[in-house]
N, C-alpha and C positions, 0 to 999 in steps of 0.2 A: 702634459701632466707633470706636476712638481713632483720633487722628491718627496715633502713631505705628506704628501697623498699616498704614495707607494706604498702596500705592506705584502713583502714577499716573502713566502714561509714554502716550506718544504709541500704543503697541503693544498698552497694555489697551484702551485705548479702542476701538482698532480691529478687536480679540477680540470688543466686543459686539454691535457690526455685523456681524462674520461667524458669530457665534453665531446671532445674529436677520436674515440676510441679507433679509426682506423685509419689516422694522420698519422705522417712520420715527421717529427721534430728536432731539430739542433736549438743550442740554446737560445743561438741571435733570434728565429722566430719564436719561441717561447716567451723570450722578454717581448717582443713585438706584439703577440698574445696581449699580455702585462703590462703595456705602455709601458715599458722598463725602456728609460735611455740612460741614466748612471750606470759608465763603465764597470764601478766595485760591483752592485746589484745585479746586472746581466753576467758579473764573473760567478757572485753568490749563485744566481741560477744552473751557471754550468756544474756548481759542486754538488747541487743538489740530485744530480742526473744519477751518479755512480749511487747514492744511495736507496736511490729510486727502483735500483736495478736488480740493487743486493737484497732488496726486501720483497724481490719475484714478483712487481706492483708494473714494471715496463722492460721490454727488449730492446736489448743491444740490434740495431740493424748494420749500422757499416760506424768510417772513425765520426763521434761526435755525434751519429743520430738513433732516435730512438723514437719507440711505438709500443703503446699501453701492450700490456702481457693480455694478451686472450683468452688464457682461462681465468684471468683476474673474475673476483666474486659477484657476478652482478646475477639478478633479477628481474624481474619482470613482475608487475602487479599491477592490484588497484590503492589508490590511498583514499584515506580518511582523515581529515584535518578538524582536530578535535578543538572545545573552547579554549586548551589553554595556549595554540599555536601551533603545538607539535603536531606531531599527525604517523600511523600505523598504514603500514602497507603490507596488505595480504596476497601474499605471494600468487601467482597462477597455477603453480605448478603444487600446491599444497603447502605446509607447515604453518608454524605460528606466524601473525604477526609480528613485523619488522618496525623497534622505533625509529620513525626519523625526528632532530632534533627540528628547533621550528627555522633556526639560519638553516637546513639544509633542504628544505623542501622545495626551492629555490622558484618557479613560476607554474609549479603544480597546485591543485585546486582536487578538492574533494571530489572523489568519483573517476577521478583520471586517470587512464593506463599509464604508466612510467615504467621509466628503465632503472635500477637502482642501483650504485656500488655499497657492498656491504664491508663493513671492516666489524675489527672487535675493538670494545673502548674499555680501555684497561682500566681506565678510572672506575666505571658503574662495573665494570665483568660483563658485560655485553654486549649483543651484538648490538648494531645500528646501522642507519641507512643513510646513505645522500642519493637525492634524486639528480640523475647527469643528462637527463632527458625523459617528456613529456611523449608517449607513442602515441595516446590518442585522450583529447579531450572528452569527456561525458558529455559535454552541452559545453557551446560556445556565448549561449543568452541567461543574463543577469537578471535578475528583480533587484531596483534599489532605488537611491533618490540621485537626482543630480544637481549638483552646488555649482554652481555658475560663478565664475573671476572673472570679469575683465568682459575678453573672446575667448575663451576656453572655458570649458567645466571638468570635473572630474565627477566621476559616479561612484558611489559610497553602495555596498550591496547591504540588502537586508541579511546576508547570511552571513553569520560568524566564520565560519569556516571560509570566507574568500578573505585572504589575510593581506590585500593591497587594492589600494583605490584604481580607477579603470581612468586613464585621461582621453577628452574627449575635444578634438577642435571644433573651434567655431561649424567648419562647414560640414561637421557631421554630429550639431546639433538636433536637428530635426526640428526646430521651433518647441524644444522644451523650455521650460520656465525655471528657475531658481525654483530649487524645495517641491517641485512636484516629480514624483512616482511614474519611473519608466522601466522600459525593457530595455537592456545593452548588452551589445555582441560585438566583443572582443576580435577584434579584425590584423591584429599584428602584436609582437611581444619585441621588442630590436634587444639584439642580446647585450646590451650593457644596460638595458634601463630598467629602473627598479620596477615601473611601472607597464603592463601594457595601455595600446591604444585601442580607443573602440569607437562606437557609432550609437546612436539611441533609432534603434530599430520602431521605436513603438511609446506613443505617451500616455500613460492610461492614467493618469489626472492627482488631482488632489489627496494625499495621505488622510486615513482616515473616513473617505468615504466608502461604502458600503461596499458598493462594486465595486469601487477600485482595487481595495482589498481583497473581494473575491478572486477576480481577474489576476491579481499580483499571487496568489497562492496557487492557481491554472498553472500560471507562465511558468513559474521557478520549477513546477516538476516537468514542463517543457510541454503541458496538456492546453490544446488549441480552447479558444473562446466564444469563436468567430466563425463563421463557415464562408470557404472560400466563393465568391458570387457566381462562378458556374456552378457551384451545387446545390445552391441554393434555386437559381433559375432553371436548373433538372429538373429539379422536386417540383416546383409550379406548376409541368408543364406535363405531370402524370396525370392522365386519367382518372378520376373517382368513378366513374362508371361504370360496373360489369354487364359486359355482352352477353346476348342468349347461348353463344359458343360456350362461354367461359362456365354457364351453369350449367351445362348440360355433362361438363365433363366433372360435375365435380359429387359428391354426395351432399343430399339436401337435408340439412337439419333445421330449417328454418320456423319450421313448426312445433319444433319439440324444446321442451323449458330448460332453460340458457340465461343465465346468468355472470357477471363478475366480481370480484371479492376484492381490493384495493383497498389501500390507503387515503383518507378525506381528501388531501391536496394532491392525489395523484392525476396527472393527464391524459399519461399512454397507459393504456388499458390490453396489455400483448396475450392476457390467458382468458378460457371463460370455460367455465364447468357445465354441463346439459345433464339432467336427468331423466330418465322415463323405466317404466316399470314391463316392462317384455310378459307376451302371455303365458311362458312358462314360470312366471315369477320372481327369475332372477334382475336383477338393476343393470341396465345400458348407463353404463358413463363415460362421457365424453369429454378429454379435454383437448380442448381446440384453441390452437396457437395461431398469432398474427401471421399470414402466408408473404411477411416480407419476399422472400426469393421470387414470389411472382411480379414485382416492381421493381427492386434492384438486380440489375442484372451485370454477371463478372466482366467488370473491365470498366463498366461504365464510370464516369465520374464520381456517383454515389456509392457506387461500392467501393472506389477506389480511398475516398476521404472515411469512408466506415471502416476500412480494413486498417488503415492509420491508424486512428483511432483507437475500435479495439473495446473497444466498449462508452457507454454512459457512466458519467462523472455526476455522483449524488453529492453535493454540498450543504451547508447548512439550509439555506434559504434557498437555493434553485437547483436546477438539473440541465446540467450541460450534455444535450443527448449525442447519441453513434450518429442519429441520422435527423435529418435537416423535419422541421417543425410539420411542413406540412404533410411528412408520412409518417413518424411517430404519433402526433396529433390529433390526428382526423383522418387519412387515407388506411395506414392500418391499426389504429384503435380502433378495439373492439366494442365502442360505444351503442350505446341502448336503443332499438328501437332501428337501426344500422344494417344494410344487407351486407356483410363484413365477408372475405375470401381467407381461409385457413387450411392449415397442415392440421390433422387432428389425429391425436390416439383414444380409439375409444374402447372400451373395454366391458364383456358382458360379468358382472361381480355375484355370487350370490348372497342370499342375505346373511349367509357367514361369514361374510368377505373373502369365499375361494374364488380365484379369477378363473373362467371358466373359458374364455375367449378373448382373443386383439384384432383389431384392425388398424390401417394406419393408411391416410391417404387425404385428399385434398376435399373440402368441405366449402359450404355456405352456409352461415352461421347469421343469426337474428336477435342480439341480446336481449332479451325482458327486462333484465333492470341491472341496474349498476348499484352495488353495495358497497358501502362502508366496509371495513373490518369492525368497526365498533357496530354499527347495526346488527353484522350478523352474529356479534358476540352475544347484544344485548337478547338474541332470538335462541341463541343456542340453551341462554340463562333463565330460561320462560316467557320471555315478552313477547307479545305478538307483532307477528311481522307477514310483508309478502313472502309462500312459498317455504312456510314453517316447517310444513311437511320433509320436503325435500333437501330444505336446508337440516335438517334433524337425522335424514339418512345420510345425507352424506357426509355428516359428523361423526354418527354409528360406525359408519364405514371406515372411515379414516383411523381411527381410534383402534379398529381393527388391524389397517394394513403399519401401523406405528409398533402395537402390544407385538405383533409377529415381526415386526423390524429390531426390537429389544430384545427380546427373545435370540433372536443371530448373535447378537452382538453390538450392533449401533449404538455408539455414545451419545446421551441423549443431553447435549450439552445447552443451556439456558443463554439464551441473548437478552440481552438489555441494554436500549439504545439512548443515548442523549438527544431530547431534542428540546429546543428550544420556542418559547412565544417570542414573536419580532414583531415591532411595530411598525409603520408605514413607512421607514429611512434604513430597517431592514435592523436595527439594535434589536436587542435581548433585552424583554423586562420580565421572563420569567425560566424558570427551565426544569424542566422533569425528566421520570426514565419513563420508558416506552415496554413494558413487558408484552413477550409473545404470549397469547392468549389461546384456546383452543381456535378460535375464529382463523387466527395464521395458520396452526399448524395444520388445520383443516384445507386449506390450500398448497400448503408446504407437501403432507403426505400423496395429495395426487398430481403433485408435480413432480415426486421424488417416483413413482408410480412413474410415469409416463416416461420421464428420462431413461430411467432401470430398462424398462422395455423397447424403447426403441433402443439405445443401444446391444442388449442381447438383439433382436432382429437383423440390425444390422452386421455385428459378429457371425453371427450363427443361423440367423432364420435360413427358412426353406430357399433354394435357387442356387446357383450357382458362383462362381468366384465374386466374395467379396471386394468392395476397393478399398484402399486404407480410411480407414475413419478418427474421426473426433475423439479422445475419450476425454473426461475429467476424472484424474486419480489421486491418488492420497494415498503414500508410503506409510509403513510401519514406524511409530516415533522412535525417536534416535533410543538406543538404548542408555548412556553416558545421561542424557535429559531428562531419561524417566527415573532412573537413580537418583540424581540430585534433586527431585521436584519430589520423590519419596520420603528422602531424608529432610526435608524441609518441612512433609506434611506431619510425621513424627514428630517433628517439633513442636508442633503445633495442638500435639494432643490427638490426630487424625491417623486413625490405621489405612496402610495405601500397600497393599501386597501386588507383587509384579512379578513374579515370577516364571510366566510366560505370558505370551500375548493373548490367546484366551482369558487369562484371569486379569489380566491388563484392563481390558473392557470392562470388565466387571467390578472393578476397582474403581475406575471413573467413573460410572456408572453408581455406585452406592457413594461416594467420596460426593458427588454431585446434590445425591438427592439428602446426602449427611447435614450437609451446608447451606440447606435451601433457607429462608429467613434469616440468617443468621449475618453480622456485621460483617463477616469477613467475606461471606459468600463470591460480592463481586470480582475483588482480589485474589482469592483463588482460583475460580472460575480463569480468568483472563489469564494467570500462571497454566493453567490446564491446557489452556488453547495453545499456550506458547509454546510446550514441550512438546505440543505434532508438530506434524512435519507438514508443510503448504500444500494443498491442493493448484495441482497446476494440470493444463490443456498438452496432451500429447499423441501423437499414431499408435504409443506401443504401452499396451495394457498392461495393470498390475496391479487393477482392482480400486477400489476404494475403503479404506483400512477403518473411517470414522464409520461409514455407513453401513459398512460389511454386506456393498455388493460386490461381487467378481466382475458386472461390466455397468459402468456408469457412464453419461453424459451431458452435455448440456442443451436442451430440446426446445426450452421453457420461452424462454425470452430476446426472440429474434430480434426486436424492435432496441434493446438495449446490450447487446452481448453478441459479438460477432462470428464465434464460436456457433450460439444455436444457428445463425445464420448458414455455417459451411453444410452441419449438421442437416439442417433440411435440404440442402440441397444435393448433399452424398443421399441420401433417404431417396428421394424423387429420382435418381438414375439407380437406384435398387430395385425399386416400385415398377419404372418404367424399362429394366432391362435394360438401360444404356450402356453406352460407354463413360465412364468416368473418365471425367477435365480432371480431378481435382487431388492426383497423387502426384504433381510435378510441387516442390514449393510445401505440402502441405505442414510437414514438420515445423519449416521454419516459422508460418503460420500461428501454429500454437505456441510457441517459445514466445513470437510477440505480442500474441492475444494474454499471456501471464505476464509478462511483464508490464503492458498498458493497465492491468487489473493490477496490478503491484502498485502502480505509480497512482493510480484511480484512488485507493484504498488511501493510501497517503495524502493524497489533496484533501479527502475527507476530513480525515483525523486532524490535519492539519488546520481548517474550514472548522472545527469542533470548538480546539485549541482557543483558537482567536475568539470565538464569538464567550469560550469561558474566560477566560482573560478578562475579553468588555466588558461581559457580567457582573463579575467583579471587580472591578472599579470602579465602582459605584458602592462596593461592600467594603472599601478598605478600612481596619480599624475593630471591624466586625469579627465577632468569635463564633466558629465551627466548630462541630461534630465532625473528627475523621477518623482515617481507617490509613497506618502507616502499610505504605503501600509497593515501596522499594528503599531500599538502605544501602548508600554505598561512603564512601573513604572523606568526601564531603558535606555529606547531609542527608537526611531522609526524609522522604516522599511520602506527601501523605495524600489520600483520597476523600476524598468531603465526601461526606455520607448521601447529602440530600442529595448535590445537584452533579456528582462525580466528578469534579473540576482537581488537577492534582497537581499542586503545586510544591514545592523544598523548603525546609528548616534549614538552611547551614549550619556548619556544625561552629562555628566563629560567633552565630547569635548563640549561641547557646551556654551563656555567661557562668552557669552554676554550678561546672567543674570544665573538667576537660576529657571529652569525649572518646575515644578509639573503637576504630572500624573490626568488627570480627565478624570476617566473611564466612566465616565454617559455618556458622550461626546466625548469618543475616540480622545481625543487631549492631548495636554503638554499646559503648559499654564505659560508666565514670572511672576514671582512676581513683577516686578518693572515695564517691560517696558506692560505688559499684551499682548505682540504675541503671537499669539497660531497655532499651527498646527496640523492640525487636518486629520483623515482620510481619503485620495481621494487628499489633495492636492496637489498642483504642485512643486516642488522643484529641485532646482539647486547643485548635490552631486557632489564632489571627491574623487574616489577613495583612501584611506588612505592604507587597507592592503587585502593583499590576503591570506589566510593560507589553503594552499592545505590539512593540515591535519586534520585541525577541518569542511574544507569543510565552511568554513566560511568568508564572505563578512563586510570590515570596511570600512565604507563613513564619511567623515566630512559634514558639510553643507555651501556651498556658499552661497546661494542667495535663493528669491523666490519672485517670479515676483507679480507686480501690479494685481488687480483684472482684468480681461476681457481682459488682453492683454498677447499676445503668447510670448514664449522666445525670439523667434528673433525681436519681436518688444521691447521687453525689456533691451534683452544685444546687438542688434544689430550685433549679427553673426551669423554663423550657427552652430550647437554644434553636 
């Protein structure tokens, strides 16, 4: 190496010792470190040592050598490698994040445990961070494209946040193409090179097409696509047939009316409701779950690649299920007409909806017919239908066990879903919201019903020592959260009292039903959600805070959720007096089954993003009705009324003054002319750009209408 390559500064020096925090060094190997072969530069190195020393940054060990100080400031975290380069490291041990600058983030990658040295930078008055080593990656596999030179390529990631291309040799090509869309896994980093090396694990095709894209959104949360071909060849080679054995052990409902409630394009059909009317006049109902656990069994391959897993992955256009086609499909859907095997809670109700009786145990189910959610809404609404009767009571019913759910306490919070019309190549040429109808929650309350109950049975019913169980619970929201999202709704014109968690429910609760029609509703709404606290799967109860039950779980949906899966099967050694397999492991169980439903929820969103994106691109140019929907230091977010696609205003287009961030207030605010825009308000966007690859929405701002009067009374058209 030349001399004039070299640049030694007191700071590299001190990079080698926290790179080698438990070497001991003299100077000659420090420069040796540093390709230092200039005599003056390796004498500069040795001057740097005594200062190194006097600043408590490294120890004296014997004449000439030395080794970093050990209680020097380091940490331990995860980072975050934000757009502008830099990247925030959230300690392990608690506190604020840590800024690292973007030269010091050095071969860390978003997500990654790192070791940090922290100093203070007398320039900003802050702390900050250099990453001096990588403890453990998040994922070693990329989504991106790869550029081919020569014999070699390098691989460009679709994620901002990977701040260096990935080089890839010829012979760890894979027979990819220039410009098409792969998976690549990062197989070495050599500590001098700016770049790692890697390998194209996986070529999933052409940018741009449907799947590919799909599959490219799968991979990046590190969610499988594919099913390995032993499990696939398991599944084949089960049984659809049940034995005279198998019926005689189980209860026979196959004559009594049974029915399911779904979604039009739904396939796995895992619940079905039965009604009948008992001669002392109270309601038998029944609901009867897919009896997965009598087919997958612990250890086998399929439940080995289900517990992976962790759940079914809902995307725009298809459903990447827990378990392999031919038993979500057709072995256990609970399809019509179908002699189906079930776990069921059935429950005697009286025509007040007081629950008068449970049982709980393994069934033979016969479905009558397979419903719509819109059929049976259209039947709830007067129109005639199969089984009007019974679909009328178990509306009555419901509606019962909901009013006495409110009544506790339960936040009765409103969903509305994005979905899209796709044409034959899987594009968007339309897109609507999806509101929860009675028809849902009419499903919703006797599944929330069944879960409630087997888990009390399993706590607490009659027998003997419990084993540890499933629960799903939900903390009390942060208090600092509910404060800020109070003061926020005050601003807004919205009274939100919280003064204890009793009146807390009941705040969101009337705050909800305040807002209902109203422009702002969605955005609110979705701030509401954000101030809970996650519902996640664990052994150790502590209730459910949204629902306001004391013991909850997940019962519902064997077939797509892996959790009801242990659940029936903790259940069946309660039932059966066994010995419980399933308290070695089971914690850690749940941790992964939350986090596979974390990573789940994210493909979705992300699957949402893109297919809005595509939508509009075809709209560019085109003026919106929106709803500003977040406000930060760069621009504000607005939410498009119709088709809820939400894209940013920079605050740099926004040519008519100049704008400033005021976060007390969640607004922008002019220095000259003093407009301000604030969060919840109403505005008039144009589409400016669409980028299918960063999955990212650009609006300019048109207009925004007078106080108290709608857009059409303002621009007098229809938008």
């Amino acid at each position: 190496m030349s001399k004039k390559n070299i640049s030694v500064s007191i700071d590299t020096v001190l990079h080698i010792f926290q790179q080698n925090p438990s070497k001991i060094f003299n100077y000659k190997q420090l420069s040796a470190a540093l390709g230092i072969k200039d005599e003056k530069q390796r004498l500069l190195v040795a001057s740097f040592l005594p200062k190194l020393e006097e600043k408590k940054l490294i120890t004296f060990i014997e004449k000439g050598k030395y080794k970093l100080k050990t209680d020097a400031p380091y940490v331990t975290g995860t980072i975050e490698v934000v757009s502008t380069g830099s990247a925030y490291v959230t300690p392990d041990n608690g506190g604020e994040d840590i800024y690292v600058p973007a030269r010091m983030i050095r071969n860390a990658f978003t997500g990654d445990k790192v070791k940090l040295y922290v100093f203070f930078n007398k320039k900003r008055g802050t702390l900050e961070g250099e990453v001096i080593e990588v403890i453990e990656r998040s994922k070693t596999e990329y989504v991106g494209t790869i550029q081919i030179a020569g014999k070699y390529g390098f691989f460009v990631a679709d994620s901002n946040k990977i701040h260096t291309d990935i080089f890839i040799p010829e012979s760890a090509l894979n027979g990819a193409k220039d410009g098409e869309k792969v998976i690549c896994r990062i197989i070495d980093w050599p500590t001098k090179s700016k770049n790692p090396v890697g390998e194209v694990v996986d070529v999933l095709g052409t940018p741009g097409n449907n799947t590919v894209e799909m599959h490219a959104i799968l991979a990046d949360f590190g969610l499988p696509y594919k099913f390995p071909d032993g499990v696939e060849a398991q599944a084949e080679h089960i049984p659809t047939n049940i034995s005279n054995q198998e019926y005689k052990k189980r209860r026979d409902f196959r004559n009594i009316t049974t029915f399911t409630i779904d979604p039009f394009d739904a396939k796995d059909f895992d619940d079905a409701l039965s009604i009948r009317k008992r001669d002392n006049g109270n309601w038998e109902i029944g609901v009867h779950i897919a009896d997965v656990s009598h087919y997958v069994k612990p250890g086998d391959k399929i439940d080995e690649e289900a517990q992976k897993r962790g759940t079914s992955v809902y995307l725009v256009d298809r459903v990447v299920p827990m378990l392999p086609e031919k038993l979500s499909n057709f072995v256990c859907s609970l399809r019509p007409n179908e002699e189906k095997l079930c776990f069921s809670a059935v429950f005697e109700i009286t025509d007040n909806g007081e629950i008068k009786s449970e049982w709980f145990g393994k069934t033979v189910i016969c479905s009558d017919r397979r419903f719509t959610y819109e059929e049976v809404q259209e039947i709830i609404e007067g129109k005639a239908g199969d089984f009007k009767n019974e679909i009328l009571t178990l509306n009555r019913l419901a509606k019962i066990l909901r009013e006495e759910r409110f009544k506790k306490g339960s936040i009765n919070f409103h969903s509305q879903e994005v979905k899209f019309r796709l044409d034959e190549n899987g594009d968007p040429v339309g897109v609507y919201i999806k509101e929860q109808k009675d028809a849902h929650k009419l499903i919703e309350d006797f599944m929330l019903l069944a879960n409630r109950k087997v888990a009390e049975f399993c706590t607490k019913g009659a027998g003997g020592k419990r084993p540890p169980f499933v629960y799903r619970v939900h903390d009390l929201p942060d208090e600092e959260k509910v404060r800020t999202f109070g003061t926020f709704l005050q601003k807004l014109g919205f009274a939100f009292s919280y003064r204890n968690q009793n009146e807390l429910s009941k705040s969101f609760n009337k705050l909800l039903q305040d807002i209902e029609g109203k422009k702002e509703s969605g955005m609110i709404s979705q701030l509401a959600i954000r101030t809970m606290a996650k519902a996640y799967y664990t052994t150790k109860n502590i209730g459910h805070y949204g629902l306001k039950f004391d013991y909850y779980t997940h019962f519902t949906s064997p077939i797509r959720r892996y959790p009801d899966l242990l659940v029936h099967r903790i259940l069946e050694t309660i039932l059966e007096n066994k010995k419980s397999d399933y308290e070695k492991g089971l914690e850690e169980l749940c941790k992964h089954s939350s986090e596979m439903e974390r990573l789940a929820a994210e493909a979705e969103r992300a699957s949402i993003k893109y297919k809005q994106v595509q939508y509009l691109q075809k709209e560019v140019g085109k003026v919106f009705e929106g709803i500003i929907s977040g406000v930060t230091e760069w621009g504000i977010y607005v939410e498009l009324v119709e088709s809820k696609c939400e894209g940013l205003i920079r605050l740099r287009d926004m040519t008519d003054d100049f704008y400033v961030f005021d976060e007390d207030n969640y607004r922008i605010v002019g220095k000259r002319n003093k407009k301000k825009y604030q969060l919840g308000d109403a505005v008039l966007i144009k589409v400016k750009r669409a980028d299918l690859l960063k999955k990212q929405l650009d609006f300019t701002l048109v207009k925004t209408p007078e106080s108290g009067k709608s857009y059409n009374d303002e621009w007098g058209f229809e938008i």
